[in-house]
N, C-alpha and C positions, 0 to 999 in steps of 0.2 A: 172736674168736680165743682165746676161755679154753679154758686145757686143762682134761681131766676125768679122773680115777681111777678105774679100778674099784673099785667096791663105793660106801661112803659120798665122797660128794663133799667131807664137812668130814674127814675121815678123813686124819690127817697124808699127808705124799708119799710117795710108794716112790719109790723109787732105779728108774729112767725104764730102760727094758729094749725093744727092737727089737722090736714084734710080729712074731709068727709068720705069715708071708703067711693068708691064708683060703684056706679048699681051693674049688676051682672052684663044689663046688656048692651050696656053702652060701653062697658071696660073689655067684652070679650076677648074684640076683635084687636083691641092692642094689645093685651097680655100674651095671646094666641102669639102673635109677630114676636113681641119681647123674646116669648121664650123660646123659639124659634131660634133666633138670633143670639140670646144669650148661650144655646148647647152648643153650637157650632160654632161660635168666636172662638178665638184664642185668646183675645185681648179682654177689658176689661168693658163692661157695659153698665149703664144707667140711665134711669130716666128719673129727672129731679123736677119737684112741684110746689112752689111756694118755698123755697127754699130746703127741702128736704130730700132725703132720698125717697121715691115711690117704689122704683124697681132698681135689683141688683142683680149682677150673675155671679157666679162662682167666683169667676179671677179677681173682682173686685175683694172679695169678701177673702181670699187670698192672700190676696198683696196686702189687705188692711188689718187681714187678724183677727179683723171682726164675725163672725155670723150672722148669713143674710138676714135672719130676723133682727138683728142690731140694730144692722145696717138700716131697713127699711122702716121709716117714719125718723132717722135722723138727722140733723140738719146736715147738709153736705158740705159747708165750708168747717164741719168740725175735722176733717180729716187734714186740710191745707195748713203745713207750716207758719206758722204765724207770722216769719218772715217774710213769704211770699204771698201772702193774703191779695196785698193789692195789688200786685204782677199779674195776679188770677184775673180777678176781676175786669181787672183793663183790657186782660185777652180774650177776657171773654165778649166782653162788650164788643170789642171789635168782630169776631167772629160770626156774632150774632148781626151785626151789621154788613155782616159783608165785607169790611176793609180786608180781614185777616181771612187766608185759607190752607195757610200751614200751621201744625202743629206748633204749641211752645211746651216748655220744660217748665216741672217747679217739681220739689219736694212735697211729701205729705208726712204723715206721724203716724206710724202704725199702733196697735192697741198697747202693743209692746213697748213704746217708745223708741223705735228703730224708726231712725228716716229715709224712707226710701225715694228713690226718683223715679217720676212717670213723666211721659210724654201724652199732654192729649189735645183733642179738639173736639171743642159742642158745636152742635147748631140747634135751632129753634124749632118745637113738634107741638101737634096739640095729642097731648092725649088724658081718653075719657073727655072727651070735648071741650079739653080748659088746655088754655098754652102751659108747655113745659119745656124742659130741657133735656136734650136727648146728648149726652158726653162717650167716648170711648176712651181707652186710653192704655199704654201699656208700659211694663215695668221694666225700666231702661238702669237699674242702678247698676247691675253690673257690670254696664256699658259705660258708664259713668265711671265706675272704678277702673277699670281698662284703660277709659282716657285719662284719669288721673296717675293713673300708673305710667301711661306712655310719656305724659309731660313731663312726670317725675324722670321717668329715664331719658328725656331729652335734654331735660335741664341739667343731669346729671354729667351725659354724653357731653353739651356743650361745654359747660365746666371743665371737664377733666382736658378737653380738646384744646379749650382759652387758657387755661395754665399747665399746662405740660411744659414749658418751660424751652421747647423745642418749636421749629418754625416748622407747624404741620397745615398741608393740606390735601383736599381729598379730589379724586380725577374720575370722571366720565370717561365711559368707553373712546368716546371720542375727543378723547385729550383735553378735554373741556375742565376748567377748574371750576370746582360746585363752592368750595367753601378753605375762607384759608381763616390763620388763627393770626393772631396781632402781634408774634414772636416774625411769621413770616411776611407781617406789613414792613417792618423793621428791617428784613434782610433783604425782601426786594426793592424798597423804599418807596411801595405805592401804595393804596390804601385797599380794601378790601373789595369795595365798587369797582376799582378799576380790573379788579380781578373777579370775579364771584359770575359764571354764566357768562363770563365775553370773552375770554382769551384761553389758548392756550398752554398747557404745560409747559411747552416746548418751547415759547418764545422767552423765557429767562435762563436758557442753557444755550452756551456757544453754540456758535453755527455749526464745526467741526463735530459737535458731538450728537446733535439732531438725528442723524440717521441710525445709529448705535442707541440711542434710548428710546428711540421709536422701534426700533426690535425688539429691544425687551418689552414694553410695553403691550405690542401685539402679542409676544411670545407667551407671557405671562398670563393674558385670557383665554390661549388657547390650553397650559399649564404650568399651575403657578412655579411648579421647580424648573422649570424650562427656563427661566430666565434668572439673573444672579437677584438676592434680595438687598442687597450692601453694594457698592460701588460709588468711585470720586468723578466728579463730571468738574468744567467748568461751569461757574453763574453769573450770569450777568442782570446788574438788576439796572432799573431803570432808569438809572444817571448813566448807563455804560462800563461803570465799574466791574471790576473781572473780579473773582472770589471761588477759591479753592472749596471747594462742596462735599460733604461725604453727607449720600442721601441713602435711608434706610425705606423700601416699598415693600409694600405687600397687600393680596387684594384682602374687599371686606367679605368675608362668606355670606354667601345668599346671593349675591350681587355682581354686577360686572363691573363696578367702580372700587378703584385703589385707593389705598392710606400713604404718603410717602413723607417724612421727616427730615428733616435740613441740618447738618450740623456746619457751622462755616469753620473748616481748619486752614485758613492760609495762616495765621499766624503760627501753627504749628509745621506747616509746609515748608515755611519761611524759615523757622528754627530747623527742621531737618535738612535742610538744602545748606544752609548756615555752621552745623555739623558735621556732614557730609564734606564741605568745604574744610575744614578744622584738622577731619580726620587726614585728607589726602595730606595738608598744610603738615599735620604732623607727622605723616610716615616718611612726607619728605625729607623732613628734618631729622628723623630716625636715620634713613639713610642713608644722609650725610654725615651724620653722627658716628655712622658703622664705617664709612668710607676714613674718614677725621682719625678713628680709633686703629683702622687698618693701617693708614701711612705710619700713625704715631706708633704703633707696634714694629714696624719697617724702621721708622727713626733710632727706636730703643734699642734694638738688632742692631743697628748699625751705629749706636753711638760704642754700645757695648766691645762691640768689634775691634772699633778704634780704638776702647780705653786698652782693649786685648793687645794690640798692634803694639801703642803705647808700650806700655811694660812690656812688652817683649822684648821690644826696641831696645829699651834700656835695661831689660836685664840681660838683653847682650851685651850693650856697652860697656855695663859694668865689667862682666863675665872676662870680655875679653882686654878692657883696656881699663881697669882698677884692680881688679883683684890678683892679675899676674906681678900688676908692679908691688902688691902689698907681699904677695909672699916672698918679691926678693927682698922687700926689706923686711921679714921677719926671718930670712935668712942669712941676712949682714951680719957684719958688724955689730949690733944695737946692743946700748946699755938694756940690764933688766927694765928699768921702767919704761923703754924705748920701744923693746919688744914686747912689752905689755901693753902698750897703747895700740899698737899695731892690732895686736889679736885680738882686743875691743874692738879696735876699728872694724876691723874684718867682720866680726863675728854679728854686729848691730848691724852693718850695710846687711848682710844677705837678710839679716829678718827683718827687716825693713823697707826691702825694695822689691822682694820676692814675691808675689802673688800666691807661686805655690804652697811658698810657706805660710800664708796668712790661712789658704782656705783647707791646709792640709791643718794646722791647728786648731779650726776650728769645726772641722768633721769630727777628727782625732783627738780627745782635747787629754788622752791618757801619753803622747808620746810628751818627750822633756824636751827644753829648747835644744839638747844637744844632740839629739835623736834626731830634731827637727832637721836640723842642719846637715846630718848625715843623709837624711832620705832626700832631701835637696840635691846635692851632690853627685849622689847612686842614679838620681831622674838625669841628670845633665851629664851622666855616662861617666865618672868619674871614677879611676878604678880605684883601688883600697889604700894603695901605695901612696895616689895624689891627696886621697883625702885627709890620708895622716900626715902629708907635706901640708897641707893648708891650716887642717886643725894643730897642728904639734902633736900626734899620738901616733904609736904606732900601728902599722895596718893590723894587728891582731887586736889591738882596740876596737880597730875600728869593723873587725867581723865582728868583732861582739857587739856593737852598735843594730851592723846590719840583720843581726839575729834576732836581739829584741823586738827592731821593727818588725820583722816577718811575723814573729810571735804577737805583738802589739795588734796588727795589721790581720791575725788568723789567715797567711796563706804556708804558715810552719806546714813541713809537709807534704807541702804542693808542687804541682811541676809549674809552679810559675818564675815567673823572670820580674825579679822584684824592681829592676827600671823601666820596664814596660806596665805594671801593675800602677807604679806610679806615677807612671805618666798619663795611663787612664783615668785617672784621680783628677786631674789637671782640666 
Protein backbone atom coordinates (compact mmCIF):
# COMPACT_ATOMS: atom_id res chain seq x y z
CA UNK A 1 0.00 0.00 0.00
CA UNK A 2 3.03 2.56 -0.82
CA UNK A 3 2.06 5.39 -2.53
CA UNK A 4 4.10 6.58 -5.73
CA UNK A 5 4.70 10.01 -7.42
CA UNK A 6 5.02 10.69 -10.67
CA UNK A 7 8.29 11.16 -12.07
CA UNK A 8 11.31 10.28 -9.66
CA UNK A 9 9.94 7.98 -6.77
CA UNK A 10 12.66 9.80 -4.23
CA UNK A 11 11.52 13.11 -5.70
CA UNK A 12 10.18 15.31 -2.61
CA UNK A 13 5.99 15.02 -2.56
CA UNK A 14 3.67 17.20 -4.54
CA UNK A 15 0.85 18.59 -2.81
CA UNK A 16 -1.78 15.12 -3.63
CA UNK A 17 -4.26 16.40 -6.44
CA UNK A 18 -7.54 14.17 -7.53
CA UNK A 19 -6.52 12.46 -10.93
CA UNK A 20 -8.35 13.21 -13.73
CA UNK A 21 -10.67 10.03 -14.49
CA UNK A 22 -8.86 8.13 -17.89
CA UNK A 23 -10.65 8.59 -20.97
CA UNK A 24 -12.53 5.17 -21.98
CA UNK A 25 -10.04 4.25 -24.33
CA UNK A 26 -7.00 4.51 -23.22
CA UNK A 27 -8.12 3.06 -19.54
CA UNK A 28 -10.08 0.11 -21.29
CA UNK A 29 -7.36 -2.18 -21.69
CA UNK A 30 -6.19 -1.95 -18.08
CA UNK A 31 -9.29 -2.02 -16.27
CA UNK A 32 -10.27 -5.05 -18.64
CA UNK A 33 -6.80 -6.90 -16.92
CA UNK A 34 -7.49 -5.17 -13.35
CA UNK A 35 -10.58 -6.82 -13.26
CA UNK A 36 -9.59 -9.87 -14.63
CA UNK A 37 -7.05 -10.36 -11.97
CA UNK A 38 -8.87 -8.80 -9.22
CA UNK A 39 -11.97 -11.92 -9.43
CA UNK A 40 -9.56 -14.55 -9.67
CA UNK A 41 -6.95 -13.44 -6.94
CA UNK A 42 -7.35 -14.53 -3.59
CA UNK A 43 -5.11 -12.01 -2.31
CA UNK A 44 -5.39 -8.51 -2.20
CA UNK A 45 -4.93 -6.19 -5.34
CA UNK A 46 -4.36 -2.38 -6.19
CA UNK A 47 -3.23 0.00 -8.47
CA UNK A 48 -2.06 3.36 -6.87
CA UNK A 49 -1.62 6.93 -8.71
CA UNK A 50 -0.32 9.86 -7.50
CA UNK A 51 -0.46 8.61 -4.25
CA UNK A 52 -3.91 7.37 -4.12
CA UNK A 53 -5.86 4.28 -4.58
CA UNK A 54 -7.16 4.03 -8.53
CA UNK A 55 -8.25 0.46 -8.36
CA UNK A 56 -9.21 -1.97 -5.72
CA UNK A 57 -10.48 -5.68 -5.43
CA UNK A 58 -12.76 -7.05 -3.04
CA UNK A 59 -9.94 -8.56 -0.48
CA UNK A 60 -8.47 -5.32 -0.20
CA UNK A 61 -11.68 -3.65 0.68
CA UNK A 62 -12.07 -6.69 3.03
CA UNK A 63 -9.23 -6.72 5.12
CA UNK A 64 -9.79 -2.75 5.34
CA UNK A 65 -13.39 -2.42 6.08
CA UNK A 66 -13.74 -0.07 3.75
CA UNK A 67 -15.91 -0.11 0.55
CA UNK A 68 -14.35 -0.14 -2.72
CA UNK A 69 -15.89 3.05 -3.51
CA UNK A 70 -13.88 4.48 -0.32
CA UNK A 71 -11.32 3.05 -1.10
CA UNK A 72 -10.81 4.32 -4.64
CA UNK A 73 -9.63 8.12 -4.94
CA UNK A 74 -8.06 7.57 -1.22
CA UNK A 75 -4.86 8.24 -0.48
CA UNK A 76 -3.24 4.82 0.17
CA UNK A 77 -0.78 5.45 2.94
CA UNK A 78 -3.94 6.43 4.89
CA UNK A 79 -4.45 2.73 5.73
CA UNK A 80 -0.46 2.14 7.00
CA UNK A 81 0.07 2.08 10.73
CA UNK A 82 1.57 5.03 11.59
CA UNK A 83 4.28 3.30 13.14
CA UNK A 84 5.34 1.51 10.18
CA UNK A 85 4.88 4.46 7.75
CA UNK A 86 8.59 4.68 7.11
CA UNK A 87 9.29 0.81 6.99
CA UNK A 88 6.86 1.05 3.98
CA UNK A 89 8.24 3.33 2.19
CA UNK A 90 11.94 2.24 2.42
CA UNK A 91 10.49 -1.03 1.01
CA UNK A 92 9.05 0.17 -1.23
CA UNK A 93 11.59 2.22 -2.70
CA UNK A 94 13.64 -0.74 -2.75
CA UNK A 95 11.43 -2.91 -4.59
CA UNK A 96 10.77 -0.46 -6.98
CA UNK A 97 14.50 -0.40 -7.57
CA UNK A 98 15.04 -3.66 -7.93
CA UNK A 99 17.26 -4.15 -4.65
CA UNK A 100 14.25 -5.92 -2.81
CA UNK A 101 12.07 -9.00 -4.34
CA UNK A 102 10.76 -10.55 -1.30
CA UNK A 103 7.74 -9.57 0.34
CA UNK A 104 7.96 -7.51 3.93
CA UNK A 105 5.51 -7.38 6.75
CA UNK A 106 3.79 -4.19 8.44
CA UNK A 107 0.50 -3.58 9.92
CA UNK A 108 -2.35 -1.44 8.56
CA UNK A 109 -5.59 0.12 10.54
CA UNK A 110 -8.73 -1.13 9.56
CA UNK A 111 -11.88 1.38 9.31
CA UNK A 112 -12.75 -0.28 12.50
CA UNK A 113 -9.63 0.45 14.25
CA UNK A 114 -8.38 -3.20 14.34
CA UNK A 115 -4.78 -3.76 13.14
CA UNK A 116 -4.23 -6.17 11.03
CA UNK A 117 -1.07 -7.56 9.44
CA UNK A 118 -0.39 -8.07 5.70
CA UNK A 119 2.41 -9.06 3.81
CA UNK A 120 3.07 -7.38 0.35
CA UNK A 121 5.07 -6.50 -2.59
CA UNK A 122 4.70 -3.56 -5.37
CA UNK A 123 6.35 -3.06 -8.34
CA UNK A 124 6.15 -0.30 -10.94
CA UNK A 125 3.21 -0.17 -14.02
CA UNK A 126 1.95 2.50 -16.26
CA UNK A 127 -1.47 2.55 -16.27
CA UNK A 128 -3.81 4.86 -18.43
CA UNK A 129 -0.44 5.90 -19.83
CA UNK A 130 0.93 7.65 -16.58
CA UNK A 131 3.26 5.46 -14.16
CA UNK A 132 1.68 3.80 -11.22
CA UNK A 133 1.94 1.32 -8.62
CA UNK A 134 0.68 -1.89 -9.01
CA UNK A 135 0.85 -3.80 -4.85
CA UNK A 136 -0.71 -7.11 -3.87
CA UNK A 137 -0.71 -8.37 -0.75
CA UNK A 138 -2.20 -10.74 1.84
CA UNK A 139 -3.64 -10.91 5.29
CA UNK A 140 -1.17 -12.87 7.49
CA UNK A 141 -2.64 -11.63 11.01
CA UNK A 142 -3.64 -14.92 11.98
CA UNK A 143 -0.49 -16.15 11.06
CA UNK A 144 1.02 -13.54 13.07
CA UNK A 145 -1.15 -14.70 16.17
CA UNK A 146 -0.04 -18.35 15.80
CA UNK A 147 3.48 -17.27 15.90
CA UNK A 148 2.80 -15.21 18.74
CA UNK A 149 1.05 -17.74 20.35
CA UNK A 150 3.87 -20.46 19.59
CA UNK A 151 6.75 -18.02 21.14
CA UNK A 152 4.37 -17.41 23.95
CA UNK A 153 4.42 -21.22 24.44
CA UNK A 154 8.03 -21.60 23.82
CA UNK A 155 8.90 -19.07 26.29
CA UNK A 156 6.61 -20.69 28.39
CA UNK A 157 8.04 -24.42 27.66
CA UNK A 158 11.50 -23.04 28.27
CA UNK A 159 10.65 -21.36 31.62
CA UNK A 160 8.91 -24.06 33.18
CA UNK A 161 12.02 -26.43 31.73
CA UNK A 162 15.01 -23.67 33.24
CA UNK A 163 13.25 -23.76 36.73
CA UNK A 164 11.83 -26.94 37.41
CA UNK A 165 14.16 -27.26 39.85
CA UNK A 166 15.23 -30.82 38.54
CA UNK A 167 18.20 -31.47 36.24
CA UNK A 168 16.13 -31.99 32.96
CA UNK A 169 16.99 -32.98 29.47
CA UNK A 170 15.58 -34.01 26.46
CA UNK A 171 17.10 -37.09 23.92
CA UNK A 172 16.97 -37.64 20.20
CA UNK A 173 16.24 -40.87 18.85
CA UNK A 174 19.63 -41.30 18.45
CA UNK A 175 20.69 -40.69 21.92
CA UNK A 176 21.72 -37.28 20.98
CA UNK A 177 21.18 -34.63 23.78
CA UNK A 178 19.06 -31.70 22.06
CA UNK A 179 18.69 -29.59 25.12
CA UNK A 180 19.56 -29.66 28.88
CA UNK A 181 18.40 -27.09 31.68
CA UNK A 182 21.20 -25.40 34.09
CA UNK A 183 20.03 -27.75 37.20
CA UNK A 184 21.79 -30.48 34.84
CA UNK A 185 24.87 -28.11 33.86
CA UNK A 186 25.38 -28.47 37.82
CA UNK A 187 25.10 -32.15 38.01
CA UNK A 188 27.22 -33.06 35.23
CA UNK A 189 29.59 -30.17 35.76
CA UNK A 190 29.71 -29.16 32.01
CA UNK A 191 28.01 -26.38 30.39
CA UNK A 192 25.21 -26.61 27.97
CA UNK A 193 27.58 -26.18 24.70
CA UNK A 194 29.38 -29.03 25.66
CA UNK A 195 26.22 -30.88 25.66
CA UNK A 196 23.42 -29.52 23.31
CA UNK A 197 23.77 -31.54 19.55
CA UNK A 198 27.26 -33.19 20.34
CA UNK A 199 27.11 -35.90 22.75
CA UNK A 200 25.47 -38.42 23.90
CA UNK A 201 23.21 -39.64 26.61
CA UNK A 202 25.05 -42.38 27.43
CA UNK A 203 28.33 -41.05 27.94
CA UNK A 204 27.36 -39.52 31.63
CA UNK A 205 26.25 -43.10 32.83
CA UNK A 206 28.81 -45.94 33.98
CA UNK A 207 30.04 -48.08 31.58
CA UNK A 208 28.32 -51.10 33.44
CA UNK A 209 25.15 -49.61 32.83
CA UNK A 210 25.27 -48.55 28.99
CA UNK A 211 23.88 -51.48 27.66
CA UNK A 212 20.83 -51.87 30.15
CA UNK A 213 19.67 -48.11 29.38
CA UNK A 214 20.28 -48.39 25.84
CA UNK A 215 17.44 -51.06 26.03
CA UNK A 216 15.19 -49.32 27.44
CA UNK A 217 15.81 -46.62 25.43
CA UNK A 218 15.15 -48.52 22.11
CA UNK A 219 12.37 -50.36 23.94
CA UNK A 220 10.54 -47.39 24.80
CA UNK A 221 10.16 -46.07 20.91
CA UNK A 222 9.24 -49.14 20.07
CA UNK A 223 6.53 -48.91 23.43
CA UNK A 224 6.59 -46.52 25.85
CA UNK A 225 5.25 -49.26 28.63
CA UNK A 226 7.83 -51.71 27.33
CA UNK A 227 10.39 -50.20 29.26
CA UNK A 228 10.50 -49.19 33.12
CA UNK A 229 9.81 -45.12 33.50
CA UNK A 230 11.70 -44.80 37.11
CA UNK A 231 14.88 -46.46 37.64
CA UNK A 232 18.62 -45.74 39.71
CA UNK A 233 21.74 -46.00 37.23
CA UNK A 234 25.22 -44.81 38.12
CA UNK A 235 26.54 -40.90 36.94
CA UNK A 236 29.35 -39.83 36.21
CA UNK A 237 29.93 -36.42 35.39
CA UNK A 238 32.73 -34.90 33.91
CA UNK A 239 35.40 -34.68 36.66
CA UNK A 240 34.87 -38.58 36.92
CA UNK A 241 32.81 -38.35 39.97
CA UNK A 242 30.35 -41.29 40.44
CA UNK A 243 26.79 -40.17 41.86
CA UNK A 244 23.80 -42.36 42.86
CA UNK A 245 21.07 -41.25 40.05
CA UNK A 246 17.38 -41.86 40.30
CA UNK A 247 16.20 -40.80 36.67
CA UNK A 248 12.45 -40.41 35.80
CA UNK A 249 11.83 -40.72 31.30
CA UNK A 250 9.35 -40.65 29.44
CA UNK A 251 8.69 -39.98 25.73
CA UNK A 252 7.26 -36.46 24.22
CA UNK A 253 3.88 -37.38 22.29
CA UNK A 254 4.05 -36.53 18.86
CA UNK A 255 7.59 -37.22 18.74
CA UNK A 256 10.46 -39.75 18.91
CA UNK A 257 12.39 -37.81 21.38
CA UNK A 258 12.38 -38.18 25.32
CA UNK A 259 12.10 -36.04 28.54
CA UNK A 260 14.24 -37.58 31.31
CA UNK A 261 14.89 -35.79 34.96
CA UNK A 262 17.88 -36.43 37.41
CA UNK A 263 17.30 -36.62 40.93
CA UNK A 264 21.06 -37.07 42.62
CA UNK A 265 20.39 -39.50 45.79
CA UNK A 266 23.78 -40.78 46.95
CA UNK A 267 23.45 -38.91 49.96
CA UNK A 268 20.32 -40.66 50.78
CA UNK A 269 22.08 -43.91 49.33
CA UNK A 270 24.78 -43.22 51.77
CA UNK A 271 22.32 -42.75 54.64
CA UNK A 272 20.42 -45.98 53.72
CA UNK A 273 23.62 -48.08 53.43
CA UNK A 274 24.52 -46.24 56.87
CA UNK A 275 21.13 -47.66 58.37
CA UNK A 276 21.25 -50.63 56.87
CA UNK A 277 24.67 -50.92 58.54
CA UNK A 278 22.96 -49.69 62.20
CA UNK A 279 20.32 -52.11 61.72
CA UNK A 280 22.58 -55.30 61.37
CA UNK A 281 24.94 -53.36 64.31
CA UNK A 282 21.93 -53.58 66.33
CA UNK A 283 20.31 -57.03 65.92
CA UNK A 284 23.69 -57.94 66.71
CA UNK A 285 23.62 -56.58 69.75
CA UNK A 286 20.12 -57.73 70.37
CA UNK A 287 21.47 -61.00 70.10
CA UNK A 288 23.93 -60.81 72.41
CA UNK A 289 21.64 -59.32 74.45
CA UNK A 290 19.28 -62.49 74.32
CA UNK A 291 22.28 -64.67 74.58
CA UNK A 292 23.69 -62.26 78.01
CA UNK A 293 19.91 -62.71 79.32
CA UNK A 294 19.97 -66.49 78.51
CA UNK A 295 23.23 -67.34 80.53
CA UNK A 296 21.98 -64.79 83.21
CA UNK A 297 18.71 -66.80 83.49
CA UNK A 298 21.12 -70.19 83.71
CA UNK A 299 23.04 -68.13 86.48
CA UNK A 300 19.82 -67.11 88.45
CA UNK A 301 18.61 -71.08 88.24
CA UNK A 302 21.66 -72.02 89.46
CA UNK A 303 22.51 -69.43 92.00
CA UNK A 304 18.87 -70.15 93.23
CA UNK A 305 19.76 -73.84 93.40
CA UNK A 306 22.67 -73.31 95.51
CA UNK A 307 20.96 -70.85 98.06
CA UNK A 308 18.51 -74.33 97.82
CA UNK A 309 21.50 -76.60 98.50
CA UNK A 310 22.52 -74.06 101.15
CA UNK A 311 19.57 -74.27 103.52
CA UNK A 312 19.06 -77.65 103.01
CA UNK A 313 22.40 -78.31 104.00
CA UNK A 314 21.92 -76.61 107.09
CA UNK A 315 18.68 -77.39 107.79
CA UNK A 316 19.93 -80.68 108.14
CA UNK A 317 22.56 -79.89 110.16
CA UNK A 318 20.60 -78.27 112.35
CA UNK A 319 17.95 -81.16 112.14
CA UNK A 320 20.24 -83.65 113.05
CA UNK A 321 23.08 -82.21 115.06
CA UNK A 322 21.18 -79.09 117.22
CA UNK A 323 17.97 -79.88 117.76
CA UNK A 324 18.34 -83.67 119.24
CA UNK A 325 20.91 -82.14 121.64
CA UNK A 326 18.08 -79.38 122.64
CA UNK A 327 15.57 -81.88 123.33
CA UNK A 328 17.79 -83.71 125.62
CA UNK A 329 18.33 -80.85 127.45
CA UNK A 330 14.70 -79.95 127.65
CA UNK A 331 14.47 -83.36 128.96
CA UNK A 332 17.13 -82.97 131.90
CA UNK A 333 17.39 -81.91 134.53
CA UNK A 334 16.67 -77.99 133.98
CA UNK A 335 15.47 -75.29 136.25
CA UNK A 336 12.11 -73.63 135.00
CA UNK A 337 13.88 -70.76 133.56
CA UNK A 338 16.41 -73.40 131.99
CA UNK A 339 13.80 -75.10 130.36
CA UNK A 340 12.18 -72.13 129.18
CA UNK A 341 15.14 -70.91 127.27
CA UNK A 342 15.53 -74.02 125.75
CA UNK A 343 12.06 -74.04 124.31
CA UNK A 344 12.69 -70.36 123.02
CA UNK A 345 15.71 -71.58 121.77
CA UNK A 346 14.19 -74.48 119.91
CA UNK A 347 11.28 -72.84 118.90
CA UNK A 348 13.13 -69.26 117.19
CA UNK A 349 15.83 -71.75 115.49
CA UNK A 350 13.34 -73.65 113.38
CA UNK A 351 11.43 -70.30 112.35
CA UNK A 352 14.22 -68.88 111.50
CA UNK A 353 16.34 -71.23 109.66
CA UNK A 354 13.51 -73.05 107.94
CA UNK A 355 12.81 -71.92 104.46
CA UNK A 356 9.71 -74.02 104.48
CA UNK A 357 8.63 -72.21 107.19
CA UNK A 358 9.17 -68.74 105.91
CA UNK A 359 7.40 -69.46 102.43
CA UNK A 360 4.78 -71.60 103.94
CA UNK A 361 3.91 -68.35 106.12
CA UNK A 362 3.82 -66.46 103.59
CA UNK A 363 1.29 -68.37 101.16
CA UNK A 364 -0.55 -69.18 104.27
CA UNK A 365 -0.48 -66.25 106.33
CA UNK A 366 -4.01 -67.63 108.42
CA UNK A 367 -1.77 -70.63 110.02
CA UNK A 368 -0.32 -69.39 113.92
CA UNK A 369 3.48 -69.70 114.34
CA UNK A 370 2.61 -72.81 116.40
CA UNK A 371 0.69 -74.37 113.51
CA UNK A 372 3.73 -73.35 111.65
CA UNK A 373 5.97 -75.49 113.48
CA UNK A 374 3.63 -78.36 113.59
CA UNK A 375 3.24 -78.59 109.72
CA UNK A 376 7.18 -78.16 109.63
CA UNK A 377 7.63 -81.26 111.64
CA UNK A 378 4.62 -83.47 109.78
CA UNK A 379 6.85 -82.23 106.21
CA UNK A 380 10.17 -83.77 107.97
CA UNK A 381 7.98 -87.09 108.81
CA UNK A 382 7.70 -86.52 112.30
CA UNK A 383 5.20 -88.66 114.01
CA UNK A 384 2.89 -87.11 116.71
CA UNK A 385 4.52 -88.66 119.53
CA UNK A 386 8.06 -86.75 118.51
CA UNK A 387 6.39 -83.81 118.02
CA UNK A 388 4.82 -83.43 121.30
CA UNK A 389 8.52 -84.72 122.70
CA UNK A 390 10.00 -81.47 120.87
CA UNK A 391 6.99 -79.05 121.42
CA UNK A 392 6.09 -80.12 125.28
CA UNK A 393 2.45 -81.12 124.35
CA UNK A 394 0.92 -84.05 124.11
CA UNK A 395 0.34 -86.13 120.83
CA UNK A 396 -3.50 -85.48 121.15
CA UNK A 397 -2.41 -81.67 121.09
CA UNK A 398 -0.82 -82.14 118.59
CA UNK A 399 -3.62 -84.11 116.22
CA UNK A 400 -5.42 -81.27 116.98
CA UNK A 401 -2.64 -79.00 115.46
CA UNK A 402 -2.59 -81.51 112.55
CA UNK A 403 -6.43 -81.00 112.12
CA UNK A 404 -6.53 -77.42 111.98
CA UNK A 405 -3.81 -77.44 109.43
CA UNK A 406 -5.73 -79.90 107.11
CA UNK A 407 -8.76 -77.55 107.76
CA UNK A 408 -6.51 -74.29 107.40
CA UNK A 409 -4.92 -76.00 104.17
CA UNK A 410 -8.82 -77.24 102.71
CA UNK A 411 -7.58 -80.73 102.11
CA UNK A 412 -10.21 -81.69 105.58
CA UNK A 413 -11.81 -84.62 103.87
CA UNK A 414 -9.31 -85.65 101.42
CA UNK A 415 -7.53 -88.58 100.68
CA UNK A 416 -4.51 -86.79 101.07
CA UNK A 417 -1.33 -87.36 102.90
CA UNK A 418 -0.80 -84.11 104.62
CA UNK A 419 3.32 -84.70 104.57
CA UNK A 420 3.43 -85.10 101.11
CA UNK A 421 0.79 -82.25 100.46
CA UNK A 422 3.51 -80.37 102.29
CA UNK A 423 6.09 -81.12 100.93
CA UNK A 424 4.69 -80.17 97.61
CA UNK A 425 4.29 -76.77 99.03
CA UNK A 426 8.11 -76.61 99.33
Amino acid sequence: MRSTRRGNPEAEPEKETTPEPPSPGRSRDGDNIFKTLAEKSFVGMYVAQNGLFVRVNPIVACVSGYAIEELEGRSADSLIHPEDATHVKRMAREMIRGRRTTAHEFRIVSRRGEIRWVMEAVTPITYAGRPALFGHFMDITDRKGMGEKLRESETLYRAIFETTGTATIIIEEDTTVVLVNSEFERLSGAPKEYWEGKRSWLEFAAERERDRMLQYHNLRRLDPGAAPGRYEFRFVNVKGEVKDVLVTISMIPGTRRSVSSYADITELKRQEKALIGREREIQAKSRNLEEMNTALKVLLKQREQDQQDMEDKVLANIKHLVIPYLGKLRTGRLGEKELSCVKVLESNLMSIISPFSQRLSSKFLNLTPKELQVANLVKEGRTSKEIGDLLDVSPATVALYRNRIRKKLAVTGKKVNLRTYLASLN
